[in-house]
C-alpha positions in Angstrom: -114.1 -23.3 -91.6 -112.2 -20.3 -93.3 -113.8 -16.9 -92.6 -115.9 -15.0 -94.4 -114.5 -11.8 -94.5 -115.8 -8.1 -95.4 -114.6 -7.7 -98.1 -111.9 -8.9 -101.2 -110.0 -7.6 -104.0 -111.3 -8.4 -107.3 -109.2 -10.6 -109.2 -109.3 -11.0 -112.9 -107.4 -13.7 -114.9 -104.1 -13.3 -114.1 -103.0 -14.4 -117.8 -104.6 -10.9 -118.4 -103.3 -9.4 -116.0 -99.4 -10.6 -117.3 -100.5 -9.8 -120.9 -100.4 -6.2 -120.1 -97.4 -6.1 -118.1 -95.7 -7.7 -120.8 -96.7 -4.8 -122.8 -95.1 -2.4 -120.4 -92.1 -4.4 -120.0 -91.7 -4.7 -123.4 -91.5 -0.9 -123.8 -89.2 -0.6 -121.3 -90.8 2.0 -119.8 -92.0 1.2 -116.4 -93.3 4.2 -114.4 -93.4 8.1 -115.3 -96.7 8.6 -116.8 -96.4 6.2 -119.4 -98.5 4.9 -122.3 -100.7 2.4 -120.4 -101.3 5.0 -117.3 -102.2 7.0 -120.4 -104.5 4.9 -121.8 -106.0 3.8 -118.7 -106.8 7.4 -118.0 -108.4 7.6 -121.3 -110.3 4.2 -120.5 -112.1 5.9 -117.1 -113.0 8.8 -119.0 -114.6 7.2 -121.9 -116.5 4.6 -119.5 -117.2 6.8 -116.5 -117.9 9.7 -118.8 -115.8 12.3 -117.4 -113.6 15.3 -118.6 -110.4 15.0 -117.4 -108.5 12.5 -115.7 -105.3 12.4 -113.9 -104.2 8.6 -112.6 -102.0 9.2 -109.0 -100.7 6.7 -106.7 -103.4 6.8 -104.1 -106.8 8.1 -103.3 -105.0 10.3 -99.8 -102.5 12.0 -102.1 -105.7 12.7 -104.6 -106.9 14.9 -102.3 -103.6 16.7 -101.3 -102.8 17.4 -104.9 -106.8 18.4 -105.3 -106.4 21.0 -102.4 -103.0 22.4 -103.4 -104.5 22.7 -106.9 -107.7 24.4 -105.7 -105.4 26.2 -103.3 -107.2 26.1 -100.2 -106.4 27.5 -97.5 -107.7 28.5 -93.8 -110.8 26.8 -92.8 -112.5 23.6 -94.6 -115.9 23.1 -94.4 -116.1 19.3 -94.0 -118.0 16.1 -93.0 -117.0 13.8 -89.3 -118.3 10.6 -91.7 -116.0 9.4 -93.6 -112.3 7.9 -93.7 -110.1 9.0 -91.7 -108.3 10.5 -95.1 -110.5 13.5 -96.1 -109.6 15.3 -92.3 -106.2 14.0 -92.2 -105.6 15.7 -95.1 -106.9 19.2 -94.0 -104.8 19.2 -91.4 -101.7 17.9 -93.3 -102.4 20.8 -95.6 -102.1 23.1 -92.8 -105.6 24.0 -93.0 -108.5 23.8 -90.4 -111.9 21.0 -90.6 -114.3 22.7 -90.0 -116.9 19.9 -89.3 -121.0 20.1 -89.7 -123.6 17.4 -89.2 -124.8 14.7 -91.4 -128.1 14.1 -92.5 -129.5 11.3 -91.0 -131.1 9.5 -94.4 -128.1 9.9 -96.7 -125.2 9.9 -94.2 -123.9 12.4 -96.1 -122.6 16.2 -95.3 -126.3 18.6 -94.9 -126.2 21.4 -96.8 -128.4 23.0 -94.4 -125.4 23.4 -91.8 -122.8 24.3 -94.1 -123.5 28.4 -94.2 -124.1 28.6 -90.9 -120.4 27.7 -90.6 -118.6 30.0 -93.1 -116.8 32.6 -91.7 -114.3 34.9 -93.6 -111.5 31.9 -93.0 -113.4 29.4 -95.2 -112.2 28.7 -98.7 -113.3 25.7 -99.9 -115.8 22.6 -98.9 -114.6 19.2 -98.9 -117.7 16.7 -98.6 -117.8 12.6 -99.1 -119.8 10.6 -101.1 -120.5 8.5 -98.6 -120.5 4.8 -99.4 -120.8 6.3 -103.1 -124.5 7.6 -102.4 -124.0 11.4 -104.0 -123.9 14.1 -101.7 -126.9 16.8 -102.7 -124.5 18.6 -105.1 -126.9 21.0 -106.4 -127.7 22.6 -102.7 -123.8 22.6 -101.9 -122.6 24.2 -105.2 -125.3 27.2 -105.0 -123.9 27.5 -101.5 -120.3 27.4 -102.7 -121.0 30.2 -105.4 -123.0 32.5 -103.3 -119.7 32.5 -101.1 -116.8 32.4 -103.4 -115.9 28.5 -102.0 -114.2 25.8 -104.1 -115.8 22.4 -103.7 -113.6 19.6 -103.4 -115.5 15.8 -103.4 -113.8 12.9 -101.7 -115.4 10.7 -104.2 -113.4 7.2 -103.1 -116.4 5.3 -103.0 -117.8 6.6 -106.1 -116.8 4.9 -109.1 -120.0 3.9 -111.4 -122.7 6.3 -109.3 -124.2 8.9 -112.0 -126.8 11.1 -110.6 -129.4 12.2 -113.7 -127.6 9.7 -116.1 -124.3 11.7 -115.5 -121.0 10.5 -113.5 -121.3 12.0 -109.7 -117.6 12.4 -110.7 -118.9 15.4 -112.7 -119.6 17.5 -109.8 -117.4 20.0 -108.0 -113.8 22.2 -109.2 -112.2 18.6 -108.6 -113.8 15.2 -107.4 -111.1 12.3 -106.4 -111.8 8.7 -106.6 -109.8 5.7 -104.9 -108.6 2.6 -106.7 -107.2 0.8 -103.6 -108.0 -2.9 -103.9 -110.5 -2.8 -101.2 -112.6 -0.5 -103.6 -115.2 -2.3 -106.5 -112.8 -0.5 -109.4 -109.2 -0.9 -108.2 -105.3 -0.8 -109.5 -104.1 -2.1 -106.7 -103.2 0.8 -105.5 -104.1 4.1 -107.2 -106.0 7.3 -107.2 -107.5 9.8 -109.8 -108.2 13.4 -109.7 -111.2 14.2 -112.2 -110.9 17.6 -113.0 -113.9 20.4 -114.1 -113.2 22.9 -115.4 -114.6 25.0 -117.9 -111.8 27.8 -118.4 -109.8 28.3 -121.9 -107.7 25.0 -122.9 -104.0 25.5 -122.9 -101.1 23.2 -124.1 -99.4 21.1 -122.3 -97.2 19.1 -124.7 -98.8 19.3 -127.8 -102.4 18.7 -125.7 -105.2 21.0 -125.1 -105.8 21.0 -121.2 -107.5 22.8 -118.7 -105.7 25.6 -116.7 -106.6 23.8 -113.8 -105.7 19.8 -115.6 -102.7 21.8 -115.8 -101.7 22.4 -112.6 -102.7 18.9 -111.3 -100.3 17.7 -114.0 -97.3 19.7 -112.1 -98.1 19.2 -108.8 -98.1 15.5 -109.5 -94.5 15.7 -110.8 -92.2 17.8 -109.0 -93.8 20.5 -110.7 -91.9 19.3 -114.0 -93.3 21.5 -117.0 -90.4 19.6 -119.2 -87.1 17.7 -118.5 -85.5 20.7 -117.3 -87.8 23.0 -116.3 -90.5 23.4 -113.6 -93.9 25.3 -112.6 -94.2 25.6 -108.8 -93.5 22.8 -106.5 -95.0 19.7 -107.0 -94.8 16.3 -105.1 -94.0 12.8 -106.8 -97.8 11.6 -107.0 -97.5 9.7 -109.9 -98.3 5.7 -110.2 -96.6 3.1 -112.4 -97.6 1.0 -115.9 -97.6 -2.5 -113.4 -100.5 -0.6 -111.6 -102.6 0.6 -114.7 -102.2 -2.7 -116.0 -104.0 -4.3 -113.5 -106.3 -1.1 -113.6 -107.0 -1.6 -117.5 -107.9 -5.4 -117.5 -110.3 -4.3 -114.3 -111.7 -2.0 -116.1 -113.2 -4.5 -118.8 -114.9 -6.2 -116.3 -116.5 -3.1 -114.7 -120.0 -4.1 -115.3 -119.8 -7.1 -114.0 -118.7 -6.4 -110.6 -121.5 -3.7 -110.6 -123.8 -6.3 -111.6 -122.5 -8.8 -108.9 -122.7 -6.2 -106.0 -126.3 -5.3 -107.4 -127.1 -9.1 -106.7 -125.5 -9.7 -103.5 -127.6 -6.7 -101.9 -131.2 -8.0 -103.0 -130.1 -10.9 -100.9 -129.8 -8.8 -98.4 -132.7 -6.5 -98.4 -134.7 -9.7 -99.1 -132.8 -11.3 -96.0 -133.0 -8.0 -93.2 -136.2 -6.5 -94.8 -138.2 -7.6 -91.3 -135.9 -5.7 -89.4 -136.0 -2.3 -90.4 -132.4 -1.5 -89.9 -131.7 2.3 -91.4 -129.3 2.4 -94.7 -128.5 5.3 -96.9 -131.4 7.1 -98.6 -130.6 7.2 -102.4 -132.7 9.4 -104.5 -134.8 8.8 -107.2 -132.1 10.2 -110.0 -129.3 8.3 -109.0 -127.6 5.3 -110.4 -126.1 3.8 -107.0 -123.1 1.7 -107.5 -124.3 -0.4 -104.3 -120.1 -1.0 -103.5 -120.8 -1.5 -100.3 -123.8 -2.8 -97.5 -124.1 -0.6 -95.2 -126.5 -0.8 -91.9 -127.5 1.3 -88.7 -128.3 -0.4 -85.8 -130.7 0.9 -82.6 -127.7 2.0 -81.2 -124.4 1.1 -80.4 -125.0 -1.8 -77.9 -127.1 -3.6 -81.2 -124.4 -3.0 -83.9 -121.8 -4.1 -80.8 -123.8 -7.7 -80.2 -124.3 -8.3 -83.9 -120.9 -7.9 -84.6 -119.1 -9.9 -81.8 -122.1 -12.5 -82.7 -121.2 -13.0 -86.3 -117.0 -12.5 -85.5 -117.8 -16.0 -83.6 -119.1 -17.3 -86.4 -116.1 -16.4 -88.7 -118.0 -13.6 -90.5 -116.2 -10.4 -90.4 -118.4 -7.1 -90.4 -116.7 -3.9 -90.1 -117.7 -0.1 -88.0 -117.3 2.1 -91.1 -116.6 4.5 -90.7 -116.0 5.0 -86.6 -114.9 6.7 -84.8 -116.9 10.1 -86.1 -113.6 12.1 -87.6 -114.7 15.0 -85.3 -113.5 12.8 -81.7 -109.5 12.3 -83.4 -107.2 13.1 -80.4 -105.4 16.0 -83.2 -109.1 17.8 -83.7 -109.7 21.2 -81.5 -113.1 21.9 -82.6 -115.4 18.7 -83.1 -118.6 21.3 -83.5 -122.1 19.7 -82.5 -122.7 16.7 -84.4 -125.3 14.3 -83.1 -126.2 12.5 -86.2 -122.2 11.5 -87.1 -122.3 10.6 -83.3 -125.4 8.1 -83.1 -124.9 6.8 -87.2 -120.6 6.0 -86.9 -121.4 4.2 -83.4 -124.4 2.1 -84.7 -123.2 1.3 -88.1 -121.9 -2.0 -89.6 -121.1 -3.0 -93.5 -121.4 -6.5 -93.7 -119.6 -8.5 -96.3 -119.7 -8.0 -99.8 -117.1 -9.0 -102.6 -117.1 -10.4 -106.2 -118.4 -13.7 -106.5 -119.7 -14.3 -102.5 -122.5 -16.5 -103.0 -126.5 -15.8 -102.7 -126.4 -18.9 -100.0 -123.3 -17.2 -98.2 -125.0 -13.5 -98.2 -128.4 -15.3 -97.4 -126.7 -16.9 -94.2 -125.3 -13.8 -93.2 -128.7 -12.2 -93.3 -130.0 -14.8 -91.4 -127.5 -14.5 -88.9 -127.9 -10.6 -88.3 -131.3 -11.0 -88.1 -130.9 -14.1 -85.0 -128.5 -11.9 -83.4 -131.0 -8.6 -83.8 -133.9 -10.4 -82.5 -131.5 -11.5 -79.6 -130.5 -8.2 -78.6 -133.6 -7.0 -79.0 -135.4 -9.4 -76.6 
């Protein structure tokens, strides 16, 4: 019996797929911000209903070019849940994660610990989305503007979440989303930097862009401003027309995949509803995308049993995130961080793809439920 794993790249037609590629091949113009990367950039901002998008070639680089834009420096406010990404990149920026607590009902970073850790170091906040459940944006931007902080939203998880009928993209100086194929919206591999910015358009090539749209564009590009001319240093973060091929034809079948991961988890609720496992809290005013299935177990011996239980059936769960980002062997100061600690041990995501099957999720449940009741006993 083949295994059932966590999770699987959507695949659309691949006759679709070629059709576009042929356009780009056609053109003879391959890579270098080109006219589909263009117009696939233009196809997230008229679907997601953002401002201004920049495509790169992955969701890490995203938030490198998103912190060199920002230009952040010295200590980073920051969550220990989440990829291993939004730390590693402080530190390969040169700056210092500083890390807080998590609240226990949305996993996310608690605004309630963040300005007890700003000292005169801190210039920016970089919090996750985790599992694309919004952070509390509204508490976290009054905290940034009362302290002069840009806020910077690893938003990998994110795309298709609106909080108030409004793309959670929306929120912060710059929000980053992946397109990895592991992700519900995906180019393969890719990235995009969704700028705000409200400041006096300028021109960039016969366009009217944001100062800050601006500077993404450079540091994106070897800090190109023209064919012979540059602005600063920049870094080649750009992705390629094969990629934003796959990305546009994806993107037409957006609400479907919402709509299938939507299906897949009222199997599951219906399935673990008798065992009161702990998942993200989502409020009231937000649109979740539900792109993954995350649950938190007793502790870590539970989550442990379940997982070596199903692995022996051929179902494949997955610890995401552990370990807490605070406990990497490069991190000096891990802070106090109990709820990261007990949430990244005990947590599993259990499967969840396009097109796995209400009987398939419905076993699963089953199965997590046995194993549970096991432990438990």
């Amino acid at each position: 019996m083949s295994k059932i794993l966590v999770t699987k790249p959507f695949q659309a037609p691949f006759e679709e797929i070629t059709a576009e590629m042929q356009r780009a091949w056609d053109a003879e113009w391959l890579t270098n911000n080109g006219p589909l990367l263009k117009e696939f950039e233009a196809g997230l901002n008229e679907y997601l209903g953002t401002r201004e998008c920049a495509v790169v070639s992955n969701g890490t680089v995203a938030i490198q070019v998103a912190m060199q834009a920002l230009e952040v420096s010295g200590e980073v406010i920051t969550t220990p849940f989440s990829y291993v990404a939004t730390t590693s990149t402080i530190v390969w920026e040169r700056c210092t994660p500083v890390f807080v607590d998590v609240d226990p009902k949305t996993f996310n970073i608690d605004p309630a610990q963040i300005e007890a850790a700003i000292t005169p170091k801190t210039t920016a906040i970089l919090a996750t989305h985790v599992f694309g459940v919004p952070c509390d944006v509204d508490a976290i931007q009054t905290i940034a503007d009362a302290h002069g902080l840009k806020v910077i939203y690893d938003a990998a998880h994110c795309f298709g979440t609106e909080i108030n009928g409004e793309s959670v993209l929306n929120y912060g100086d710059i929000s980053t989303l992946s397109l990895h194929a592991t992700k519900l919206m995906h180019s393969v591999e890719g990235g995009a930097i969704f700028v705000n910015d409200a400041s006096t358009k300028v021109e960039e090539f016969g366009n009217q862009v944001s100062p800050l749209r601006y500077r993404v564009n450079r540091l994106r590009n070897f800090g190109h401003c023209g064919p012979e001319f540059f602005d600063g240093v920049g870094i080649n973060a750009k992705n390629s027309e094969m990629h934003a091929a796959i990305g546009l034809v994806n993107l037409r079948y957006a609400d479907e995949i919402m709509a299938d991961r939507a299906r897949q988890h009222k199997v599951y609720n219906e399935a673990l509803a008798a065992l009161e496992l702990v998942m993200p809290e989502v409020p009231n005013n937000v649109r979740w995308n539900k792109s993954y299935y995350p649950v938190v177990f007793r502790d870590e011996t539970e989550a442990l049993y379940v997982k070596d239980g199903l692995e022996d059936l051929g179902i494949l769960a997955r610890r995401y995130f552990h370990p807490a980002l605070n406990t990497l062997p490069y991190i000096d100061q891990p802070g106090h961080t109990p709820n990261a600690a007990h949430i990244s041990t005990s947590i599993l995501c259990l499967p969840l793809y396009f097109g796995l099957e209400n009987e398939t999720v419905a076993r699963i449940g089953a199965e997590v439920a046995r194993l549970c009741n096991e432990c438990r006993s």
